[in-house]
C-alpha positions as CSV (number, residue, x, y, z in Angstrom):
1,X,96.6,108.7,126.9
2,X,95.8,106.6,124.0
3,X,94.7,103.4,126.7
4,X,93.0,105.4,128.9
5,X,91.1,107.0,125.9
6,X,90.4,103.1,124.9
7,X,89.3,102.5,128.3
8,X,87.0,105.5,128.5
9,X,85.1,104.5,125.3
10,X,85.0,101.2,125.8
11,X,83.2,102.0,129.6
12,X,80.8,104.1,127.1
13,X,80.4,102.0,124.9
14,X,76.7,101.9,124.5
15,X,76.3,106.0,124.5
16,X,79.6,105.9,121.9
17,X,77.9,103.5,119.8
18,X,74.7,106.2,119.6
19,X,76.5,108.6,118.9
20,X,78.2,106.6,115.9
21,X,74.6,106.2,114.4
22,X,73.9,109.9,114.7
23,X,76.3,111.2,112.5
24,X,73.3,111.7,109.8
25,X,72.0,114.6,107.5
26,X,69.1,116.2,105.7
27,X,69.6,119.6,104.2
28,X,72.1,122.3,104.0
29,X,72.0,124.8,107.2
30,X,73.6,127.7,108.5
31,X,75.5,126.9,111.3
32,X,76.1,123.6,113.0
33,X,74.4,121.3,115.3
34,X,72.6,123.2,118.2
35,X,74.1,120.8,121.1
36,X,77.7,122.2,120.1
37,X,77.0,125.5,121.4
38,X,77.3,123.5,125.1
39,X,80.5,121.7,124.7
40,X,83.7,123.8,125.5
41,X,86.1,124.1,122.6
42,X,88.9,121.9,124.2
43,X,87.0,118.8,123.9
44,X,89.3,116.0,122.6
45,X,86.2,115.0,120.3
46,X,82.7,116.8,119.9
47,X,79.6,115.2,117.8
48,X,76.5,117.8,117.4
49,X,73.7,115.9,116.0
50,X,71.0,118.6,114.8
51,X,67.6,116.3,114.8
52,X,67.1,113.0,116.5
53,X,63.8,112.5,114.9
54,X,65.2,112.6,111.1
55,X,68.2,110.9,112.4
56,X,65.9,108.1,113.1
57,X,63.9,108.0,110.0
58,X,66.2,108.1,107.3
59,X,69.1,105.8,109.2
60,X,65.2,103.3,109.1
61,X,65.0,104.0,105.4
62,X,68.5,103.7,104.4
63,X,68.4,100.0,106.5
64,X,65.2,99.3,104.8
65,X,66.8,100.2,101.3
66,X,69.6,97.4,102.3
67,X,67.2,94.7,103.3
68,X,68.2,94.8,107.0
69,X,65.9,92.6,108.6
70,X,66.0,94.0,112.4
71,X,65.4,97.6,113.1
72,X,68.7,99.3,113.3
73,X,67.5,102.2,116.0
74,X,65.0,100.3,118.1
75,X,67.4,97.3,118.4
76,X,70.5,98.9,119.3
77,X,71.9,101.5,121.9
78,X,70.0,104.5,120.5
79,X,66.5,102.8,120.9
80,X,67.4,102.3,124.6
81,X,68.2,106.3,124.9
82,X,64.7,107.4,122.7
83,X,62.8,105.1,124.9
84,X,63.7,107.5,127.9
85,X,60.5,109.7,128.7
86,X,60.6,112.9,128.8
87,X,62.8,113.2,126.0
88,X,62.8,115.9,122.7
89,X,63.3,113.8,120.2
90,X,63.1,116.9,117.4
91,X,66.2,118.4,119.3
92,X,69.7,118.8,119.2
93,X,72.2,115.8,121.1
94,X,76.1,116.3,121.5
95,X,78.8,113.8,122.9
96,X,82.0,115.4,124.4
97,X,85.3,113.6,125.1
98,X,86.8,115.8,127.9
99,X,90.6,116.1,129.0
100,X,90.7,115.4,132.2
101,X,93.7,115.8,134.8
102,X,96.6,114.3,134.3
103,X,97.1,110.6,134.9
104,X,93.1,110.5,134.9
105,X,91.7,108.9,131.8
106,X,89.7,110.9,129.2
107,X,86.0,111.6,130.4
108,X,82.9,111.1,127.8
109,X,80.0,113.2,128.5
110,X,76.4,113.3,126.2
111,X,74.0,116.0,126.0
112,X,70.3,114.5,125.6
113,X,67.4,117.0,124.6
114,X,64.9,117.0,127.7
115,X,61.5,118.4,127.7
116,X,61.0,116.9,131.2
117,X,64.3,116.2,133.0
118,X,62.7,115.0,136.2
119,X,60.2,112.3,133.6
120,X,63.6,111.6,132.2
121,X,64.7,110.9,135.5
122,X,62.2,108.7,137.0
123,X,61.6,106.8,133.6
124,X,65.1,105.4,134.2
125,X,64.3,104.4,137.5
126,X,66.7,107.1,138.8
127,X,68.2,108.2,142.5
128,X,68.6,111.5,142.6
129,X,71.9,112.4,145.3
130,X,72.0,116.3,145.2
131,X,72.5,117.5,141.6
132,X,73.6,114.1,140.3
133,X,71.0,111.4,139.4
134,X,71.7,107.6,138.9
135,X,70.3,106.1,136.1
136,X,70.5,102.1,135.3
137,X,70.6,102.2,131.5
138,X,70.4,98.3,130.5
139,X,73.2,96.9,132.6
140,X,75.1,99.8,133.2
141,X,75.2,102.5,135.9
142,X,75.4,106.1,134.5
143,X,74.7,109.5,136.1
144,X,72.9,112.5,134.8
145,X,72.1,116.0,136.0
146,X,70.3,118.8,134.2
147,X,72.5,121.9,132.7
148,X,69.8,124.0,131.4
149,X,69.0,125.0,128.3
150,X,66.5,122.1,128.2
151,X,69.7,119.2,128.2
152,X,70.6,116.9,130.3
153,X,73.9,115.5,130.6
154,X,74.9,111.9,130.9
155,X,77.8,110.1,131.8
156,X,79.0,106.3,133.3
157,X,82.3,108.9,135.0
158,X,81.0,110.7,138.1
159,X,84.1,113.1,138.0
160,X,83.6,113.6,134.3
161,X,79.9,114.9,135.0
162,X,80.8,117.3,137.6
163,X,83.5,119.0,135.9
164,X,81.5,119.3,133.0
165,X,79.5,122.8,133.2
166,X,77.7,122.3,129.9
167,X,77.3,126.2,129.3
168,X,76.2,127.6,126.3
169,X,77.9,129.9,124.2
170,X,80.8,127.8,123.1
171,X,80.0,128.1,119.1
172,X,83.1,130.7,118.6
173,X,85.4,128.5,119.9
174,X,84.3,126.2,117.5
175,X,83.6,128.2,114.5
176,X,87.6,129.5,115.6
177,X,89.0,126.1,115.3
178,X,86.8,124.5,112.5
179,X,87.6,127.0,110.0
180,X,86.2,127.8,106.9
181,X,86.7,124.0,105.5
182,X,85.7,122.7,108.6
183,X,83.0,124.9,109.2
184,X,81.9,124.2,105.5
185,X,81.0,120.7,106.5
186,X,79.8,121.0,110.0
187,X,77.0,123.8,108.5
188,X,76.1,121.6,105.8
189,X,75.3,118.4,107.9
190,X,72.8,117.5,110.1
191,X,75.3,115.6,112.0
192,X,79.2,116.7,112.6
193,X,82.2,114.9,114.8
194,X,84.8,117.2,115.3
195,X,88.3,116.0,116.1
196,X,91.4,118.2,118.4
197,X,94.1,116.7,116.0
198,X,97.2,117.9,118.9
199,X,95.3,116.3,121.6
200,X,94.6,113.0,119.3
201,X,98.5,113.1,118.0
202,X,99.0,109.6,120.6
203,X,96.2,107.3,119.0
204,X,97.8,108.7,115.3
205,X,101.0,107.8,116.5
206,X,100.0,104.3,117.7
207,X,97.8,103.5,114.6
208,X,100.9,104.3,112.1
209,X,103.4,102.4,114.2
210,X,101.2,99.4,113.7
211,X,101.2,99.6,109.9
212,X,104.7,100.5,109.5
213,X,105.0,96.8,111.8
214,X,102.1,95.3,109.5
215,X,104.7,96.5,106.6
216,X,107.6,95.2,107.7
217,X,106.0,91.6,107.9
218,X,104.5,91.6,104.7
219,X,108.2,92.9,103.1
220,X,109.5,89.7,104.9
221,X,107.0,87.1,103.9
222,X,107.1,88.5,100.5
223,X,110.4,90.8,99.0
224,X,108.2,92.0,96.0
225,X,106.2,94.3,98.8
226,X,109.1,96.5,99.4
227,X,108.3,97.8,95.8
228,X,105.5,99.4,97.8
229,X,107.7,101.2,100.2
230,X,107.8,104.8,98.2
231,X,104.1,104.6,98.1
232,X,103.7,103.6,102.2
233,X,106.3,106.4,102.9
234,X,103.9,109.0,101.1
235,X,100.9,108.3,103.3
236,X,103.3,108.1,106.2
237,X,104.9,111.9,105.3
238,X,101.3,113.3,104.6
239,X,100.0,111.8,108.0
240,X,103.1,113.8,109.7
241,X,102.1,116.9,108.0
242,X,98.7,116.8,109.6
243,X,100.3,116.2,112.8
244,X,102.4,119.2,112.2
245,X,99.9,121.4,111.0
246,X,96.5,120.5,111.2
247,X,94.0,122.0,113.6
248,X,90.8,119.7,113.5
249,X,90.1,117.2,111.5
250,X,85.9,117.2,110.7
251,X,83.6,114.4,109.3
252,X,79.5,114.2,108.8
253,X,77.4,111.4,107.4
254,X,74.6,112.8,105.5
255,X,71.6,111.1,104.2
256,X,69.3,113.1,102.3
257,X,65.0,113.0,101.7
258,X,65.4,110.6,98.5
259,X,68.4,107.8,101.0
260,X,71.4,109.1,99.1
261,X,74.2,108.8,101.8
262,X,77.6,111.2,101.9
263,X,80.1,110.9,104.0
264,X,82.7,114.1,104.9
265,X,85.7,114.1,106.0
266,X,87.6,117.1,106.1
267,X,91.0,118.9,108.1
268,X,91.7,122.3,108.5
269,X,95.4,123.3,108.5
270,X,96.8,126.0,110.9
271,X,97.3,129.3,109.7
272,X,100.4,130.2,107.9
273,X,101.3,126.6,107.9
274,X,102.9,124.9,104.9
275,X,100.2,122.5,104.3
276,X,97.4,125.4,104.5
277,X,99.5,127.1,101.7
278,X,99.4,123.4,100.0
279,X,95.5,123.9,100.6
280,X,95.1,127.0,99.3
281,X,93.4,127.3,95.5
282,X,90.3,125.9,94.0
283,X,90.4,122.8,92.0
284,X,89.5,122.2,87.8
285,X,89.8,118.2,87.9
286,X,85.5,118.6,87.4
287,X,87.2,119.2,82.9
288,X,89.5,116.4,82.9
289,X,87.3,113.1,82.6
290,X,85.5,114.7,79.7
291,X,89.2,114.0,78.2
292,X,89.1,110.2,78.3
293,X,86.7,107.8,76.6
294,X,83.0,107.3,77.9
295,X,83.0,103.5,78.2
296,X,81.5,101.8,80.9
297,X,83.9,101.5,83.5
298,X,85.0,99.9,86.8
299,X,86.8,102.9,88.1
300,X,88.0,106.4,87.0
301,X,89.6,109.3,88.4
302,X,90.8,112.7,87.6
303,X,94.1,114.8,89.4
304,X,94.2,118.6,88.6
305,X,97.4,119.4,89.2
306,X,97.6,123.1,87.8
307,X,98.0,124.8,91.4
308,X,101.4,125.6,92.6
309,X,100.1,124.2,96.4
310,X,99.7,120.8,94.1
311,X,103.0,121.3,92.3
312,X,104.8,121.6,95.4
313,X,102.5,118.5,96.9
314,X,103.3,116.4,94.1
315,X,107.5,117.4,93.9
316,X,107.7,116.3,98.0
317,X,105.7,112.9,97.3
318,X,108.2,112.4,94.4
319,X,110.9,112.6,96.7
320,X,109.8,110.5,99.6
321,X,109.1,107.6,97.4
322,X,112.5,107.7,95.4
323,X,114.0,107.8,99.1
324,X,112.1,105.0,100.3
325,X,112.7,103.1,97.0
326,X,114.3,99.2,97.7
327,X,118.3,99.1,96.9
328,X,117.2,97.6,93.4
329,X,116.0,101.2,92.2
330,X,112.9,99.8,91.7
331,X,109.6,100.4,93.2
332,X,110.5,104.4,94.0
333,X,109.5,105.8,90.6
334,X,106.8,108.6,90.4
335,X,103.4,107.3,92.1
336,X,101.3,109.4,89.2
337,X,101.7,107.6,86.5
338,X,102.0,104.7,84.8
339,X,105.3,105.2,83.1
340,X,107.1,105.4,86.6
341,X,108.7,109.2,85.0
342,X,106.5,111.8,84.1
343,X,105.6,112.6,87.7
344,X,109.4,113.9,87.5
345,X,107.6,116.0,84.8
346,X,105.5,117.9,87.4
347,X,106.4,122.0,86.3
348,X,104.8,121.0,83.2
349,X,102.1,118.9,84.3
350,X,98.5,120.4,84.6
351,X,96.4,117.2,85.7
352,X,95.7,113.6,85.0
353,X,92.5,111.4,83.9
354,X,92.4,107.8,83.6
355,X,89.5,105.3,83.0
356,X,89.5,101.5,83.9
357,X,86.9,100.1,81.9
358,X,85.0,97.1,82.0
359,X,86.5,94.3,79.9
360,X,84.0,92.4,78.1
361,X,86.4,89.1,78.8
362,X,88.4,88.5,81.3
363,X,90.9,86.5,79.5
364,X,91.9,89.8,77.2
365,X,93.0,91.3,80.6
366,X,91.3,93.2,83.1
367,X,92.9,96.4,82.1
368,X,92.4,95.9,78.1
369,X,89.6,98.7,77.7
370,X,91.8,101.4,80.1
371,X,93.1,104.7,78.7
372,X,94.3,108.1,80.1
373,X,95.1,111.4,79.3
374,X,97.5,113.9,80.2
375,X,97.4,117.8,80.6
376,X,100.3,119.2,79.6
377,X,101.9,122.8,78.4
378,X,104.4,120.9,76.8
379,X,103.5,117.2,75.2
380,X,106.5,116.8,73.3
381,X,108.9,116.9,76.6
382,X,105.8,114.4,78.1
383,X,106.2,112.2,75.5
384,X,110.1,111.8,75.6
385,X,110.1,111.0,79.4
386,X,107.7,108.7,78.8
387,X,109.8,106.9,76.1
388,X,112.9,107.6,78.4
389,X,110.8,105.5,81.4
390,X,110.2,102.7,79.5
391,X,113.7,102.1,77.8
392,X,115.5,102.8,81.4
393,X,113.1,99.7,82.7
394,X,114.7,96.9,80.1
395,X,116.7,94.1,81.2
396,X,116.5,95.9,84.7
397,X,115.8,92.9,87.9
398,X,113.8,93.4,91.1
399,X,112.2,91.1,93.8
400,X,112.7,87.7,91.2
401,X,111.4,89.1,87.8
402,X,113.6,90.8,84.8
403,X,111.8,93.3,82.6
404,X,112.0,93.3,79.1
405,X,110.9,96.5,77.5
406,X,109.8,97.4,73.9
407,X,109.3,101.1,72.4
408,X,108.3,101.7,69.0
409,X,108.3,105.6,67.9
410,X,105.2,106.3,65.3
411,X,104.1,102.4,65.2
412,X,100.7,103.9,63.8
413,X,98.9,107.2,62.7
414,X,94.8,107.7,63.8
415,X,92.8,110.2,62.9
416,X,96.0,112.2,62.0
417,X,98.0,111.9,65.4
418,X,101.2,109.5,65.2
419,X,101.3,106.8,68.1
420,X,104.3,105.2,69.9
421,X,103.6,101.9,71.0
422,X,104.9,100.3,74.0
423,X,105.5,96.8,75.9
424,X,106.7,95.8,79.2
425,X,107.4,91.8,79.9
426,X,108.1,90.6,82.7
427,X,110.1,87.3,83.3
428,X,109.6,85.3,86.7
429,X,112.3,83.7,88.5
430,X,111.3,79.9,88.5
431,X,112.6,79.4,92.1
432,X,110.6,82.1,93.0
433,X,107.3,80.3,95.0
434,X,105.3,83.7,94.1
435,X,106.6,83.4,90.4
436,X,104.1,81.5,89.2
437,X,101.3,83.2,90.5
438,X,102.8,86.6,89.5
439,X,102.9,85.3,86.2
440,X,99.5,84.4,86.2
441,X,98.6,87.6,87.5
442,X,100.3,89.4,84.6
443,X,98.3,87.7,82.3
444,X,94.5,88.2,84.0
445,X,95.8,91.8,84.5
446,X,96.7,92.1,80.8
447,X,95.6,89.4,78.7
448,X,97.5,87.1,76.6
449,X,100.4,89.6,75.0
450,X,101.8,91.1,78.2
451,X,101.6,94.9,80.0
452,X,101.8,97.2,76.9
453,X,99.7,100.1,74.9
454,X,100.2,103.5,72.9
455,X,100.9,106.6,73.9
456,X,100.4,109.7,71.7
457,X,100.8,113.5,71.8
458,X,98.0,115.4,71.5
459,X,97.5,119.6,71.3
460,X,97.2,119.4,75.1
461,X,98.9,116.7,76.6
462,X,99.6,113.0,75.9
463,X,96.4,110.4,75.1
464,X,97.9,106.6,76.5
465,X,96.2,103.0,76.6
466,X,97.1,100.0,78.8
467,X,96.9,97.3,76.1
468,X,97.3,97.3,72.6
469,X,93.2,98.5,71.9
470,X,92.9,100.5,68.5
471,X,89.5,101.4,68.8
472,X,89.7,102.3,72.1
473,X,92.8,104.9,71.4
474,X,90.4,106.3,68.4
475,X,88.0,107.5,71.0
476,X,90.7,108.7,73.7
477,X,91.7,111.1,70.8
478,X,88.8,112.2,70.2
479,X,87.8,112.9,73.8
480,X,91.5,114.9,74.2
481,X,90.0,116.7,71.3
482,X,86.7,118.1,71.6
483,X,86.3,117.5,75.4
484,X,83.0,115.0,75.3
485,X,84.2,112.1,76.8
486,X,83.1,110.4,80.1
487,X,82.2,113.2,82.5
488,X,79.0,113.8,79.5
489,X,77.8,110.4,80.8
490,X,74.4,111.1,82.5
491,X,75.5,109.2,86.0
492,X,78.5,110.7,86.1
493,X,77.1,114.2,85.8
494,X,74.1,113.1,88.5
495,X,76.8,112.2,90.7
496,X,79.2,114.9,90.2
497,X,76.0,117.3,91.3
498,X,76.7,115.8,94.4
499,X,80.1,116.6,94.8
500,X,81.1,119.8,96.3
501,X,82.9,122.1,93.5
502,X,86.4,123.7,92.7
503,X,86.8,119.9,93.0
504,X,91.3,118.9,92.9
505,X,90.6,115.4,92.8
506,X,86.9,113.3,91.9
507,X,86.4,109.9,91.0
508,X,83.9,107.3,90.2
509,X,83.6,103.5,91.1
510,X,81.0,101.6,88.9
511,X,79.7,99.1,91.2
512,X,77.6,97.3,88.7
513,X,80.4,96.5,86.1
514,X,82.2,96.3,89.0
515,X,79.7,93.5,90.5
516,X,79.5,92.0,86.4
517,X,83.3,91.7,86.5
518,X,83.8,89.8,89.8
519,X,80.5,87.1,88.7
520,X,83.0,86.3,85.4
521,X,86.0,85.9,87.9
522,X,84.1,83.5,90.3
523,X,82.5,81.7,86.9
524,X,85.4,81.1,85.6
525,X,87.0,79.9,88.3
526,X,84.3,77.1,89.5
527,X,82.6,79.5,91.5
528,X,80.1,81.5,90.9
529,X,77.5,84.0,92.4
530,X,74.5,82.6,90.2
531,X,72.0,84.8,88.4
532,X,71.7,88.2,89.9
533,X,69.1,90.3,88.2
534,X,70.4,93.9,88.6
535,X,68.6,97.7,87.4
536,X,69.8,98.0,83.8
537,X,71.1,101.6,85.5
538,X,73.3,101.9,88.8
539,X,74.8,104.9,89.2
540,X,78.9,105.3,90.3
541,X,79.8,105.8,93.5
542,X,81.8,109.3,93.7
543,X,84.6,110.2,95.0
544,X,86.0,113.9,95.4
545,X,88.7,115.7,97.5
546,X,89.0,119.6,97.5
547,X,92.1,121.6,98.5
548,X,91.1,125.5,99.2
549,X,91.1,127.9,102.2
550,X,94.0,126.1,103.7
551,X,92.1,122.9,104.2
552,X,91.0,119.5,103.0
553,X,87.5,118.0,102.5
554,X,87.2,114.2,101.1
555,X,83.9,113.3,99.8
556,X,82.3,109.6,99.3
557,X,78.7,110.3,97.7
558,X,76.6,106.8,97.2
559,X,73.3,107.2,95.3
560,X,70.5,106.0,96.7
561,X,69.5,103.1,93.5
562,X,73.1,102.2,94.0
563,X,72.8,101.4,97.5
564,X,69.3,99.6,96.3
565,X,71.2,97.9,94.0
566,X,73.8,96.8,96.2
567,X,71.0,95.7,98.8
568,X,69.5,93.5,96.4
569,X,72.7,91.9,95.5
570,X,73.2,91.0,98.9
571,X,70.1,89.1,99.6
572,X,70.4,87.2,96.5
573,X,73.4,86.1,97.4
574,X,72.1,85.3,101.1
575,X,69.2,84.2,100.3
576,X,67.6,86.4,102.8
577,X,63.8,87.5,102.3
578,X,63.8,91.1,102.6
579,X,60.1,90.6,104.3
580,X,60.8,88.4,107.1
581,X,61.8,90.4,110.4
582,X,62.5,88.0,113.9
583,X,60.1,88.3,116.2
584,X,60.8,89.9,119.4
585,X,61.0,87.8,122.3
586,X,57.6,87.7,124.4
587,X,58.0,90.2,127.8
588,X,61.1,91.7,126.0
589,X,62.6,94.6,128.3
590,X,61.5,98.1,128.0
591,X,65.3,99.3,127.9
């Protein structure tokens, strides 16, 4: 099934491609696309597209935002459909992937808003042969034939186009299967692909195979990469559970009035299933970046891991990665922390922040201005598996490097609150050819004194810091404290308005430091991206996952000056003029 599905899109190609540009939004609504109501709930895949007109605009403004020079719409495989007369461009337009009989391969079918089928018709230069027409679309044949409800149906698959009836009335079986996750997204965007996971469970099972074969190169060009296996084997276990239990899996694209762009994706679990139970409670992570220090950052996230759904979550992920760990014993640890124990620590763990800041020189480490905090009902027990992490690690060998550990209990007192301080060296073997380089690593990573920082107990949880930064551990105490750390930032608060509440997970990339960072990497090493005049403020790009009503819904929310920003960072560094546009070609074709 998986080839003939390739095959299938790839003979559709320039209808797929539409449909990939219509996955667009404006405003909240009430139900989803209109279109969606004509294609039968046991389509493989369904897209509902609510407006082709604001589709059109705001993908223009969004391209213009980024400096494209050619006309995304009018260029490409969408123009060539909006060209067609008699079409409604302020309607509704769906895309169907139908099962077809067995041994027959997969049949794609889209649903075009008509005003004037036969205009549609004879625009295309069509042939009409009872109640199919043949259209000549570019080079391609395709066949239409009018289903009522003022659509017409298109297809390159004669079969496909019979079979399909394209009756309405098929939004219960779609509100049915979406859920209230699923349906939470498809209502809320203009635009809405909707994926049958047990009829997709072939293409899932092919794409894993090939990374667990892209895996098992990379762990024989290079032995340290089995340290990754624990981590690998938890995205492998989490794509089997929504195999097992998942009943669609949902995304959207919106952009709104002002060219912010979000992108959902979302699954809805089965009833009754284990990972719907998993899914089942609101999220608090929105509290726990006010817990770590506002300091401009390259990335920062927060885990609220209070719900017994996440508890449980978080205990099976522990144990896939100590099973998948390397013979050594190392590089199975918890994947939660960065003491490689407190994970274990999970019945008394409420949640995690941690903020990567910028560094204001590369050669103190990239991670010297990084702290994190820890919820916790019970810090001192925390704090002690912390301590017990880092002692187990000394004089311990994996993949070429020996680690030398240091732990000093009460090293220093601030603002009251007694410190531990900790260190982690690592040796390379100098026979090892990725030695050398891991060694330099180590250092760009964490400057000049090697891996190492504090970590403290606080009335809630632990406060820790990846290097050996006083004045930054002042302010993660104070932040554990009284609560005004980095979620008070005004971006981050903008953004997080964006994100959908009762948030489990949220995060924020700062593409501007991020951008300042990687000009001091390229400087410094005879590169260089030359001067690149930025807006003194670029919002984060957020991130945010959700884990209620026995579903899933990820969240990637870009701001429109980020996307500005990141547009005119491009075109310095291409030198293109964001003016100029190509010329089209004199007696250019309609289509």
């Amino acid at each position: 099934m998986a080839v003939a599905a390739r095959r299938s899109i790839r003979t559709f190609r320039p209808i797929v491609s539409a449909a990939g540009l219509v996955i667009v939004v404006g405003t909240a609504h009430a139900k989803p696309p209109a279109a969606l109501d004509l294609i039968p709930g046991d389509a493989v895949v369904a897209v509902g597209i609510r407006n082709v007109d604001e589709l059109v605009n705001r993908v223009r403004a969004v391209a213009k935002t980024v400096g494209m020079q050619q006309d995304p719409i009018a260029d490409g495989p969408l123009g060539m459909i909006l060209a067609m007369p008699g079409l409604n461009t302020a309607g509704s337009v769906g895309v169907a992937m139908m099962p077809m009989p067995e041994g027959e391969e997969p049949g794609v079918v889209i649903l075009v808003p008509v005003t004037d089928y036969a205009a549609m018709v004879a625009g295309a230069g069509g042939t009409i042969d009872g109640a199919v027409a043949t259209l000549a679309m570019g080079p391609q044949t395709v066949y239409s034939k009018d289903v009522g409800s003022g659509y017409a149906a298109v297809s390159p698959d004669r079969l496909a186009l019979t079979g399909f009836k394209g009756q309405a009335g098929q939004f219960e079986a779609h509100v049915k299967a979406l859920g209230p996750v699923g349906l939470r997204v498809a209502s809320e965007c203009q635009a809405v692909v909707i994926a049958n996971i047990p009829a997709l469970s072939p293409q899932i099972d092919e794409a894993m195979s090939e990374i667990e074969d892209q895996m098992q190169m990379a762990m024989m060009l290079n032995p340290q990469a089995a340290a990754a296996g624990g981590q690998v084997a938890v995205v492998e276990s989490l794509v089997d559970a929504v195999q097992r239990d998942a009943r669609v899996g949902v995304m959207g694209l919106n952009i709104d009035e002002g060219g912010s762009v979000s992108l959902d994706l979302a699954v809805q679990f089965k009833d009754g299933s284990e990972s719907a139970t998993m899914c089942s409670n609101d999220g608090r992570a929105s509290g726990l970046l006010a817990r770590v220090p506002s300091v401009p950052f390259l990335l920062s996230f927060a885990l609220d891991t209070s719900s017994s759904g996440m508890k449980d979550l978080m205990r099976r992920a522990e144990r896939v990665a100590k099973a998948a760990a390397p013979a050594d014993g190392q590089g199975g640890g918890s994947v939660f922390d960065p003491f490689g124990g407190l994970g274990a620590q999970i019945d008394s763990t409420d949640g995690y922040a941690v903020v990567w800041g910028q560094t204001p020189a590369l050669f103190g480490g990239l991670f010297s201005n990084s702290a994190g905090f820890l919820k916790s009902s019970k810090p001192a027990q925390q704090l002690a598996a912390a301590q017990a992490a880092i002692e187990k690690l000394n004089a311990t060998k994996a993949a070429g490097t020996t680690y030398s550990t240091t732990y000093t209990k009460g090293a220093i007192e601030v603002d009251g609150v007694k410190v531990d301080e900790w260190g982690v060296q690592m040796a390379m073997d100098p026979n090892d050819p990725m030695g050398m380089q891991a060694q330099q690593m180590q250092s760009m990573l964490f400057g000049p004194s090697g891996m190492g920082g504090f970590v403290g107990q606080t009335r809630e949880g632990l406060v820790f810091t990846m290097a050996r930064n006083t004045p930054l551990l002042k302010q993660a105490i104070q932040a554990a404290a009284d609560g005004k750390g980095l979620a008070e930032q005004d971006a981050v608060k903008a953004v997080a308005a964006k994100l959908p509440a009762s948030r489990t997970l949220e995060g924020y990339v700062g593409i501007k430091p991020i951008l300042e960072t990687v000009g001091q990497a390229m400087a410094m090493f005879g590169g260089g991206i030359g001067e690149i005049t930025m807006p003194e403020h670029v919002p984060p790009l957020g991130i945010s996952v959700t884990t209620d009503s026995g579903g899933a819904q990820f969240r990637l929310h870009a701001p429109a000056d980020t996307i500005k920003a990141v547009g005119q960072t491009i075109r310095a560094l291409t030198g293109e003029d964001e003016d100029a546009a190509p010329a089209k070609p004199a007696g250019a074709p309609r289509f």
